[in-house]
PDB file of N, H, CA, C and O in Angstrom:
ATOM      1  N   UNK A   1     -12.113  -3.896 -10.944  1.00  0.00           N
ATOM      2  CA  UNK A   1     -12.656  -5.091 -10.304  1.00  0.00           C
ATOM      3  C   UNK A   1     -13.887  -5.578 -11.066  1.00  0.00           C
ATOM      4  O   UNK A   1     -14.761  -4.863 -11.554  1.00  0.00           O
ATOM      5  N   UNK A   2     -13.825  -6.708 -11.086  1.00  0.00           N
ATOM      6  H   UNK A   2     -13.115  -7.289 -10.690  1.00  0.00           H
ATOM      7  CA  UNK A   2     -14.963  -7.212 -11.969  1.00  0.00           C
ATOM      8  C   UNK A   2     -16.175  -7.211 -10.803  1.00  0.00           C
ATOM      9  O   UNK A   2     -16.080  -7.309  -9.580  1.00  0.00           O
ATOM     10  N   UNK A   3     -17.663  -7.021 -11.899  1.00  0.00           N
ATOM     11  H   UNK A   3     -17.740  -6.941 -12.893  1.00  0.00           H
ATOM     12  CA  UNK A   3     -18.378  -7.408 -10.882  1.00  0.00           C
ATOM     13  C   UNK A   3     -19.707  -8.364 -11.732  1.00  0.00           C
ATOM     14  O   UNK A   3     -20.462  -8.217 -12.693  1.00  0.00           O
ATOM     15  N   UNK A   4     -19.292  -9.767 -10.284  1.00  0.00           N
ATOM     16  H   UNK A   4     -18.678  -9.886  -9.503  1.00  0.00           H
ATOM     17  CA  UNK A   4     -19.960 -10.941 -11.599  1.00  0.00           C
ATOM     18  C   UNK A   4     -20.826 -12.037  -9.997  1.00  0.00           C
ATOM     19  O   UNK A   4     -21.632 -11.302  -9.425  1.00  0.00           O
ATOM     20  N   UNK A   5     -20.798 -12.592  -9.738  1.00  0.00           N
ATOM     21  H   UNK A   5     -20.144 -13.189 -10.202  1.00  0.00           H
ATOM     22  CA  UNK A   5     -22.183 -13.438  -9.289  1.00  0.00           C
ATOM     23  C   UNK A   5     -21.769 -13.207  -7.963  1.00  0.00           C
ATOM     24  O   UNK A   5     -22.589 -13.041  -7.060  1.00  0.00           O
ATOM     25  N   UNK A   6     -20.384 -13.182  -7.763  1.00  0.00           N
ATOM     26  H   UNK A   6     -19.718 -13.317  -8.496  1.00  0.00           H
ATOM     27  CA  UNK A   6     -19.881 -13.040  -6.216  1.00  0.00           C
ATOM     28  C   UNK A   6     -20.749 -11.923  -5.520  1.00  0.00           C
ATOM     29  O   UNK A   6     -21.038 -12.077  -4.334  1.00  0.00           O
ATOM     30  N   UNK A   7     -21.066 -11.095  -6.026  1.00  0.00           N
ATOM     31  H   UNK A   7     -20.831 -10.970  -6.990  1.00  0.00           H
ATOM     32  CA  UNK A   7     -22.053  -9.893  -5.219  1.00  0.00           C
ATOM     33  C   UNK A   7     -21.110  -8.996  -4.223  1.00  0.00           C
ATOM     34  O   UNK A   7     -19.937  -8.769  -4.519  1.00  0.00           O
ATOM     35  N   UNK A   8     -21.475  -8.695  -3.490  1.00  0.00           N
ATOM     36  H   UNK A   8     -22.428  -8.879  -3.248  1.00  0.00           H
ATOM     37  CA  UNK A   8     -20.564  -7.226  -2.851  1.00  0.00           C
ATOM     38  C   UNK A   8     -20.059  -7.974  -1.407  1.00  0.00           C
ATOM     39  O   UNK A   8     -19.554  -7.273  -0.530  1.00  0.00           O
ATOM     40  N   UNK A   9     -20.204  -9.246  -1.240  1.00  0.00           N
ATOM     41  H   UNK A   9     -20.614  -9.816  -1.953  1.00  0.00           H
ATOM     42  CA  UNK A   9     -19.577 -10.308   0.231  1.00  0.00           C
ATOM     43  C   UNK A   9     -18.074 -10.273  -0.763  1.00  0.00           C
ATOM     44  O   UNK A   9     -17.031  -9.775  -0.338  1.00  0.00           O
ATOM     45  N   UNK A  10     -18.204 -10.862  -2.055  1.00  0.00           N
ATOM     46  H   UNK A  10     -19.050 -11.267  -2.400  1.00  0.00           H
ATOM     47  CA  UNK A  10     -16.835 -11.471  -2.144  1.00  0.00           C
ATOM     48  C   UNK A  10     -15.610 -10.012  -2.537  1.00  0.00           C
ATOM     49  O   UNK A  10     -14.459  -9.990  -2.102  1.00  0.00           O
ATOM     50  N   UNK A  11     -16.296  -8.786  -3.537  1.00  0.00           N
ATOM     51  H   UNK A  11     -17.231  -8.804  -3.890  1.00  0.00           H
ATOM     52  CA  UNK A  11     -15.516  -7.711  -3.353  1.00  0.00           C
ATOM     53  C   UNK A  11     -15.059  -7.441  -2.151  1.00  0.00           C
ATOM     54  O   UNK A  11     -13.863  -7.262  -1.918  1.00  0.00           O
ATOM     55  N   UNK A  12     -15.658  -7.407  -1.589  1.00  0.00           N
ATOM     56  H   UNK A  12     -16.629  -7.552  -1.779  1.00  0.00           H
ATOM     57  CA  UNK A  12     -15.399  -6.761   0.390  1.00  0.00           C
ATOM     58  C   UNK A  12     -14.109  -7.695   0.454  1.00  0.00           C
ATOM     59  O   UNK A  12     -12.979  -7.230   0.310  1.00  0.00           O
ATOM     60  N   UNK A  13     -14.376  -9.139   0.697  1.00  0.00           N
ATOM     61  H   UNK A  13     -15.294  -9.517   0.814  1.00  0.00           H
ATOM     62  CA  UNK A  13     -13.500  -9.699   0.933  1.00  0.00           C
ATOM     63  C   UNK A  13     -12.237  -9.488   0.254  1.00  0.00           C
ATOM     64  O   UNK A  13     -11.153  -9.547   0.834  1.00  0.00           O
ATOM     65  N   UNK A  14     -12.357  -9.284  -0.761  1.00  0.00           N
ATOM     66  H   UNK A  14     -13.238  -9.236  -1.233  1.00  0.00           H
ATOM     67  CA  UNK A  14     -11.075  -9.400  -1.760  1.00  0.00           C
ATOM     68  C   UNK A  14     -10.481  -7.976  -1.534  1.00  0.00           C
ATOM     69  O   UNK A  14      -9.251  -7.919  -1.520  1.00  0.00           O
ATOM     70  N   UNK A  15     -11.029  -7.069  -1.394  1.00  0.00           N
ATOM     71  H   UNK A  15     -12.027  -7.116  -1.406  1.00  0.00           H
ATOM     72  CA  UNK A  15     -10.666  -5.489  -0.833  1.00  0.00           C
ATOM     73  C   UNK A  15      -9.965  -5.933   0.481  1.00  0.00           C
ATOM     74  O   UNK A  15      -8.746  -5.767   0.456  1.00  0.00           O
ATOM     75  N   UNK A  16     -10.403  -6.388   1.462  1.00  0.00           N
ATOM     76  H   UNK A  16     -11.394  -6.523   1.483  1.00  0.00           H
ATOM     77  CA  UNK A  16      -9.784  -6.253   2.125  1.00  0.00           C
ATOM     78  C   UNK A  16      -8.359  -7.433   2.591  1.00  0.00           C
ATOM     79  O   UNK A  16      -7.510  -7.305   3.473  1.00  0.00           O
ATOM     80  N   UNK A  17      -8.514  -8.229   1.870  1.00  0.00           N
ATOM     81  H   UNK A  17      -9.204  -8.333   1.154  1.00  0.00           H
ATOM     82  CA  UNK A  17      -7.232  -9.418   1.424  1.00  0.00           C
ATOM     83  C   UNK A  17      -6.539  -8.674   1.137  1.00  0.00           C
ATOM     84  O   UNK A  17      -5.548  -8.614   1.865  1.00  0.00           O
ATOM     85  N   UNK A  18      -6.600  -7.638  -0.089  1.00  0.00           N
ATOM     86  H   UNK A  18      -7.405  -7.687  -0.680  1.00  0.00           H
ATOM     87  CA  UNK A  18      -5.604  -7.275  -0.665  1.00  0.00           C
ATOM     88  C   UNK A  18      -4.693  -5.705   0.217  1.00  0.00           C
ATOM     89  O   UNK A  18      -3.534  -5.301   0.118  1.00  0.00           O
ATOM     90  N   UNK A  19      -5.929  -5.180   1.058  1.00  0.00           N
ATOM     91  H   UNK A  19      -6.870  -5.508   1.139  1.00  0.00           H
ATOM     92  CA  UNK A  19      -5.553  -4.177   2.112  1.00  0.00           C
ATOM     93  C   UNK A  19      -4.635  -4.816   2.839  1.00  0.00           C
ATOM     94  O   UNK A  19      -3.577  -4.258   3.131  1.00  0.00           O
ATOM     95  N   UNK A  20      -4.934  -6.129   3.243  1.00  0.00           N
ATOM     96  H   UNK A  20      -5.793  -6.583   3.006  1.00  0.00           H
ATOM     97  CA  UNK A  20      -4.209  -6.601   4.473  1.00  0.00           C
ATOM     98  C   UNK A  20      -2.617  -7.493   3.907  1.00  0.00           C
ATOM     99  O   UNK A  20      -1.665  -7.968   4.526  1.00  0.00           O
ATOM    100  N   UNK A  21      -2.917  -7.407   2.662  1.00  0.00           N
ATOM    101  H   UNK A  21      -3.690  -7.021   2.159  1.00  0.00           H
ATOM    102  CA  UNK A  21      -1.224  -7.670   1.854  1.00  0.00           C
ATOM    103  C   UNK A  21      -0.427  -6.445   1.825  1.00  0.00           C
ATOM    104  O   UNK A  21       0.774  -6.203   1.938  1.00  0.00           O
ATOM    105  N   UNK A  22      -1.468  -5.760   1.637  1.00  0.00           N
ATOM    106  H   UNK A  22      -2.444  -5.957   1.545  1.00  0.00           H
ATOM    107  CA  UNK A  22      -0.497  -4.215   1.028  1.00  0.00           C
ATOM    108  C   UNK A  22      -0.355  -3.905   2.479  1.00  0.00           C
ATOM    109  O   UNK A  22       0.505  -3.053   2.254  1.00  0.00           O
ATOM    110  N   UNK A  23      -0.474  -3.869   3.846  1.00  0.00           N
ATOM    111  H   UNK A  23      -1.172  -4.561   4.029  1.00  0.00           H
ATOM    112  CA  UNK A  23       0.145  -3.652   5.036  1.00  0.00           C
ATOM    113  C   UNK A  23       0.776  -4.220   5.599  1.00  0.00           C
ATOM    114  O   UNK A  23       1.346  -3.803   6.607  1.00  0.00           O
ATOM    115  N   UNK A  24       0.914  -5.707   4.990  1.00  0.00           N
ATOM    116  H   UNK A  24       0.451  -6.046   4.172  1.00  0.00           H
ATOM    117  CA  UNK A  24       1.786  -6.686   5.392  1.00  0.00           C
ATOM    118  C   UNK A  24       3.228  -6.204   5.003  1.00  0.00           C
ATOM    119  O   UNK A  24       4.203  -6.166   5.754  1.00  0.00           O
ATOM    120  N   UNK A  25       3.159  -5.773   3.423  1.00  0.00           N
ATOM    121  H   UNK A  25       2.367  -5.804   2.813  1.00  0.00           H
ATOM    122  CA  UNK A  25       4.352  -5.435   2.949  1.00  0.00           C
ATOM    123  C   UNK A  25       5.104  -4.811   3.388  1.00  0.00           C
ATOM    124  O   UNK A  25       6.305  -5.060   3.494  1.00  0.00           O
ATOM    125  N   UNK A  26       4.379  -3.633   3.814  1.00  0.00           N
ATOM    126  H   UNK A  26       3.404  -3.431   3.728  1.00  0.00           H
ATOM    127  CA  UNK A  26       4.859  -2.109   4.009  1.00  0.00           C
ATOM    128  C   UNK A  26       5.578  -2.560   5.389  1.00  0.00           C
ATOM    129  O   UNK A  26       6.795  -2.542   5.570  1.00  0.00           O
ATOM    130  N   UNK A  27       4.728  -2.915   6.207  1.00  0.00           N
ATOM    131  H   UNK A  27       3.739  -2.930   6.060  1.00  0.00           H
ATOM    132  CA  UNK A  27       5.755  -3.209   7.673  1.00  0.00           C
ATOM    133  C   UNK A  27       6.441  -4.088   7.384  1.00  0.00           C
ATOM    134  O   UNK A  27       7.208  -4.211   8.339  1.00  0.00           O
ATOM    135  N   UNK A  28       6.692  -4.873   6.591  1.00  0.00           N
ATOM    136  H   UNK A  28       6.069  -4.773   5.816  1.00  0.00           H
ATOM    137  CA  UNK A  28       7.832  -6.027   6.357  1.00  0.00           C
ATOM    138  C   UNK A  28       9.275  -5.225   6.134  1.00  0.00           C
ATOM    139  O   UNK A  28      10.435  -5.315   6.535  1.00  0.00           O
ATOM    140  N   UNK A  29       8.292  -4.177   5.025  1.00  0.00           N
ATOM    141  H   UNK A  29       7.349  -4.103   4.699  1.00  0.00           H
ATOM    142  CA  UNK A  29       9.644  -3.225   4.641  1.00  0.00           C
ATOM    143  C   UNK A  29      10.208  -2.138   4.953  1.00  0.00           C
ATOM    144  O   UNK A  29      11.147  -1.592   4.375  1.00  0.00           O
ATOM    145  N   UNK A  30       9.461  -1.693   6.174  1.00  0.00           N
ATOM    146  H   UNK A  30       8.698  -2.136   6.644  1.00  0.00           H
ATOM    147  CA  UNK A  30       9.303  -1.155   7.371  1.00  0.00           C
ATOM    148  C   UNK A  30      10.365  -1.856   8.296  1.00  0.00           C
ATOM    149  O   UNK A  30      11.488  -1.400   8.511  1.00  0.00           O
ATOM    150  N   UNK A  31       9.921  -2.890   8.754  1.00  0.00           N
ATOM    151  H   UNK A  31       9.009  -3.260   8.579  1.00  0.00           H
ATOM    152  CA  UNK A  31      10.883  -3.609   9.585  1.00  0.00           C
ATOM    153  C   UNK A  31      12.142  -4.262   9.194  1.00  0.00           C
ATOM    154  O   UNK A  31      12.842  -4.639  10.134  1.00  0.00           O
ATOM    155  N   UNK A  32      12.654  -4.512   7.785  1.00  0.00           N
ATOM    156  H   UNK A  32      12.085  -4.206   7.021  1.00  0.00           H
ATOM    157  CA  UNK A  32      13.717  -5.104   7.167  1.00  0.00           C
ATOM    158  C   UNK A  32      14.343  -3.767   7.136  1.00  0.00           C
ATOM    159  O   UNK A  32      15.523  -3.934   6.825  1.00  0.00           O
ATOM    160  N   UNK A  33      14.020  -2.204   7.363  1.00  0.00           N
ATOM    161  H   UNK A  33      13.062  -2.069   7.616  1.00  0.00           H
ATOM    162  CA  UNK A  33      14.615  -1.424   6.784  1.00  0.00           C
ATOM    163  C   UNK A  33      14.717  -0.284   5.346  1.00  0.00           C
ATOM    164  O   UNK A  33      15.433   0.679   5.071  1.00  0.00           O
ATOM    165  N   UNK A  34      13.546  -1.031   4.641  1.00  0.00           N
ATOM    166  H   UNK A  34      12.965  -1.813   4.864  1.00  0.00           H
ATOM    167  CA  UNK A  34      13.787  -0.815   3.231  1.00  0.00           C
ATOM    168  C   UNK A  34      14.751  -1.163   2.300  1.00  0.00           C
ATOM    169  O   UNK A  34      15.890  -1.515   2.607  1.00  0.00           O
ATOM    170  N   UNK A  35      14.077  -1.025   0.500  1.00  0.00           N
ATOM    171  H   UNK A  35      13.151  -0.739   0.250  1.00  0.00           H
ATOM    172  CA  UNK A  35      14.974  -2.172   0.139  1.00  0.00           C
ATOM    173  C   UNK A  35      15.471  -3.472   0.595  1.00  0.00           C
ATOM    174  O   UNK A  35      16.265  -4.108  -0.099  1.00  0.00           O
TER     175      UNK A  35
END
């Protein structure tokens, strides 16, 4: 992760965007079954 003017508000944020994709997935693929 870069670290550049955003300061530790926009990491946080982006940590947790990307937490809340990567759990999106999982129960998507969770709930479709897998694959």
């Amino acid at each position: 992760m870069e670290t550049g003017c955003g300061g530790a508000m926009s990491d946080t944020g982006l940590q947790k965007l990307a937490f809340l994709l990567l759990v999106a997935l999982i129960l998507f693929v969770a709930a479709t079954g897998g694959v």
